[in-house]
C-alpha positions in Angstrom: 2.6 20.7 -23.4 2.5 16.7 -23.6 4.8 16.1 -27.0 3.0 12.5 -27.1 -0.6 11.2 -26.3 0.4 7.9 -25.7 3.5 5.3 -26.2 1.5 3.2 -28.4 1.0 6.3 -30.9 3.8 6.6 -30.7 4.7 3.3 -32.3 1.9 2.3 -34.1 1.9 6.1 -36.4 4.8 8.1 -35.0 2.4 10.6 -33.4 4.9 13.3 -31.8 3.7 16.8 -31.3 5.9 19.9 -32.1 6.3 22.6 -28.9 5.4 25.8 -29.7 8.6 27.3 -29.6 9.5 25.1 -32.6 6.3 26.0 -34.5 6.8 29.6 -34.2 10.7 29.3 -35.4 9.6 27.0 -38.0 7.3 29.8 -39.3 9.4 32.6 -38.5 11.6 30.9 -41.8 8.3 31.7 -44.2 7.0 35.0 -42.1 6.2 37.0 -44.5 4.2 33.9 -45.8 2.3 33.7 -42.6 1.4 37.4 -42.9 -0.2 37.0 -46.5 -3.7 36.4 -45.4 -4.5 34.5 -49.0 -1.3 32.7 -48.6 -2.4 28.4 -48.7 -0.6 26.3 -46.4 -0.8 22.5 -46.3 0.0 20.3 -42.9 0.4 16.7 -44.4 0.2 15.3 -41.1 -1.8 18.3 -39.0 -2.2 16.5 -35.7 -4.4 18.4 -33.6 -3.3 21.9 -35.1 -0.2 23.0 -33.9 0.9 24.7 -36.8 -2.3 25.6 -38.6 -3.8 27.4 -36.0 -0.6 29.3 -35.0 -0.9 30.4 -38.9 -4.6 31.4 -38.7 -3.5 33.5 -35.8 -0.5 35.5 -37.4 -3.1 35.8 -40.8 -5.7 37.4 -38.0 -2.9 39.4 -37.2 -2.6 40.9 -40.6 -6.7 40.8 -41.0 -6.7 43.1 -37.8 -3.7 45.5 -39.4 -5.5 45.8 -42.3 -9.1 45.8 -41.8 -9.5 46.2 -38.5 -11.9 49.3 -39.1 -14.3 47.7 -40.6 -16.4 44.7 -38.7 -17.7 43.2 -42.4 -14.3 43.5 -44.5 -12.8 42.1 -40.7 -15.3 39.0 -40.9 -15.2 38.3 -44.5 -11.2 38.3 -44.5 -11.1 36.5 -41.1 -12.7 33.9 -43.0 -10.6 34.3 -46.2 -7.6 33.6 -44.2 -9.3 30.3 -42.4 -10.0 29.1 -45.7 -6.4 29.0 -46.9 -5.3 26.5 -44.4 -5.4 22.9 -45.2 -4.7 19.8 -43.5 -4.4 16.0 -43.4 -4.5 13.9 -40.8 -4.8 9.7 -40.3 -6.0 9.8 -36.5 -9.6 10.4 -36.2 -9.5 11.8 -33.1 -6.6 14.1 -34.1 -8.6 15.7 -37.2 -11.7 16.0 -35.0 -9.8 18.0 -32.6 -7.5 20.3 -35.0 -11.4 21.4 -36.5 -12.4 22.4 -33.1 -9.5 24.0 -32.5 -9.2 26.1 -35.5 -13.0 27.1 -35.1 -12.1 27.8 -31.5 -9.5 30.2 -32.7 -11.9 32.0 -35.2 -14.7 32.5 -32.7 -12.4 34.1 -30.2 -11.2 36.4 -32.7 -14.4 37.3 -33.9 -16.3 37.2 -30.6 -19.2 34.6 -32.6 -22.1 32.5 -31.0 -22.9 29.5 -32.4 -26.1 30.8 -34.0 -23.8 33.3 -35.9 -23.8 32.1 -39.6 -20.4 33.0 -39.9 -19.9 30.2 -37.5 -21.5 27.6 -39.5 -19.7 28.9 -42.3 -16.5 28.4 -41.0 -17.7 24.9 -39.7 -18.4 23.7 -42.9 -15.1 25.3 -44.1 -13.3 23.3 -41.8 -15.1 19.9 -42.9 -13.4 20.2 -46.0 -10.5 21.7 -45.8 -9.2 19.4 -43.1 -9.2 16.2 -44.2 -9.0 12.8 -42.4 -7.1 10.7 -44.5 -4.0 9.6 -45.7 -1.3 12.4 -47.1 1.4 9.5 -48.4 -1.2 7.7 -50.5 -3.5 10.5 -50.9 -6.7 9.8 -50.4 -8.9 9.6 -47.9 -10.3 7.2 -44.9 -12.6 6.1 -47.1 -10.4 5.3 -50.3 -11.2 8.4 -52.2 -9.2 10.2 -53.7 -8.1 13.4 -51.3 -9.5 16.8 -53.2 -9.5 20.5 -51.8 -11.3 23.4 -52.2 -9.8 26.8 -53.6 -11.2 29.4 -52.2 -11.0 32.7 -53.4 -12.9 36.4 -52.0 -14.7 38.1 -54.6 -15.5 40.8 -52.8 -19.0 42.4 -51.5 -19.4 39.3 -49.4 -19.3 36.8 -51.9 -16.6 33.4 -52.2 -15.8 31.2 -55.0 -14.7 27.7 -54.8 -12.7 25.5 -57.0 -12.2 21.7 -56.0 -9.3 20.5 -57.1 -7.5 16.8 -56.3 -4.5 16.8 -54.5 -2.6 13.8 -56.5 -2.8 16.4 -59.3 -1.5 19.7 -57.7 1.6 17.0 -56.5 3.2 17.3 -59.9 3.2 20.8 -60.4 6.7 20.8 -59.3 7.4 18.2 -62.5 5.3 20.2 -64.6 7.5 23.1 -64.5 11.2 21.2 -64.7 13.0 22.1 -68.0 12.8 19.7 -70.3 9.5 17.9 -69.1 6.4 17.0 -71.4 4.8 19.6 -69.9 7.6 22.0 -69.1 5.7 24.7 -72.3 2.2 24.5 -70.8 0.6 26.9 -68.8 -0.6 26.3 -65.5 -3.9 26.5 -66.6 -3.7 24.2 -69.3 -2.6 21.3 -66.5 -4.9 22.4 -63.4 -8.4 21.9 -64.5 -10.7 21.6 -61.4 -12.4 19.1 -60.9 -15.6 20.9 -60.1 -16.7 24.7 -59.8 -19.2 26.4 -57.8 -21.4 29.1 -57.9 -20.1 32.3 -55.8 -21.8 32.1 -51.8 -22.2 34.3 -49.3 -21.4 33.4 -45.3 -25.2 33.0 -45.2 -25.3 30.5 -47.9 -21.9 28.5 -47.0 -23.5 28.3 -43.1 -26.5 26.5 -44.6 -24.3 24.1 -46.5 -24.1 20.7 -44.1 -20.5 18.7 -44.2 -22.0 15.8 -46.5 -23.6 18.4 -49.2 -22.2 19.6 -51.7 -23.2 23.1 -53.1 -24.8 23.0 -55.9 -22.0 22.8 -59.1 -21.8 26.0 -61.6 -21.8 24.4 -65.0 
């Protein structure tokens, strides 16, 4: 594997790519982490992948354990698992490439055809959960401010969502010092998302294009 794409990446954004051998002794630290298939992870500075889809293929690993019987339970929690991996990443043709990537992994997995709406599900998926931005200042390429989508499975083929802005999850580790403002509140009296969606189906995620928005619960 070629650690670096070119010198000038190099300079210009200290691009270096981890080998693989790292990434799985890095992980092997959190394993029973990367065996959780609701466990979220978060690559600041995902690259093209390296880590994310080497976690989306230990969570398939667990998927398979688990629900490996059962083809709908095995999609619906294949998906689950993609939708707990998050990224950010500067370099345009980086972020473009860790989504193809991860989808890559996914459709192997699963054995899906582009027409498959789990594919477009995951697709769309992907547009939000990796980001092309920037994970110091935290926002994105176009200024905004950087959000991400909770995703939970509610079972019998249906997913909620939860958008919530990263700057705010950021200070949960303040929130909870001793001795704080807010060390006496409750997580849920801090975290308010931002917005909240009606539960979807695979069919009704695939049909949602990267620049709409579902339509928000009120």
């Amino acid at each position: 594997m070629n650690l670096i794409k070119s010198k000038q990446r190099v300079a210009d954004h200290g691009e270096v790519f981890t080998p693989p051998w790292l990434v799985g002794a890095m992980l092997d630290l959190v394993r029973g982490e990367t065996e959780r298939i609701d466990s979220r992870f978060l690559e600041p500075a995902c690259g093209s992948g390296n880590f994310l889809v080497r976690v989306l293929q230990r969570k398939f690993e667990a998927v398979e354990s688990k629900f490996g019987r059962s083809d709908y339970e095995r999609r619906h929690y294949a998906l689950l698992a993609l939708m707990c991996c998050y990224g950010i990443e500067l370099l345009e043709d980086n972020i473009t490439e860790c989504r193809a990537n991860m989808l890559e992994v996914l459709s192997s997995y699963l054995q899906l055809e582009e027409s498959d709406d789990l594919y477009g599900a995951a697709s769309y998926v992907l547009s939000q959960n990796l980001v092309h931005g920037d994970a110091l200042s935290m926002r994105t390429i176009d200024d905004q401010p950087i959000s991400f989508a909770e995703w939970g499975y509610l079972g019998k083929g249906k997913f909620q969502r939860r958008d919530f802005r990263l700057d705010a999850l950021a200070q949960s580790a303040a929130f909870s010092q001793e001795g704080t403002l807010f060390a006496d509140l409750a997580r849920h009296d801090i975290f308010v998302p931002i917005k909240t969606y009606p539960p979807m189906t695979v069919r009704e995620l695939a049909r949602v294009s990267a620049s709409d928005d579902p339509v928000e619960a009120e």
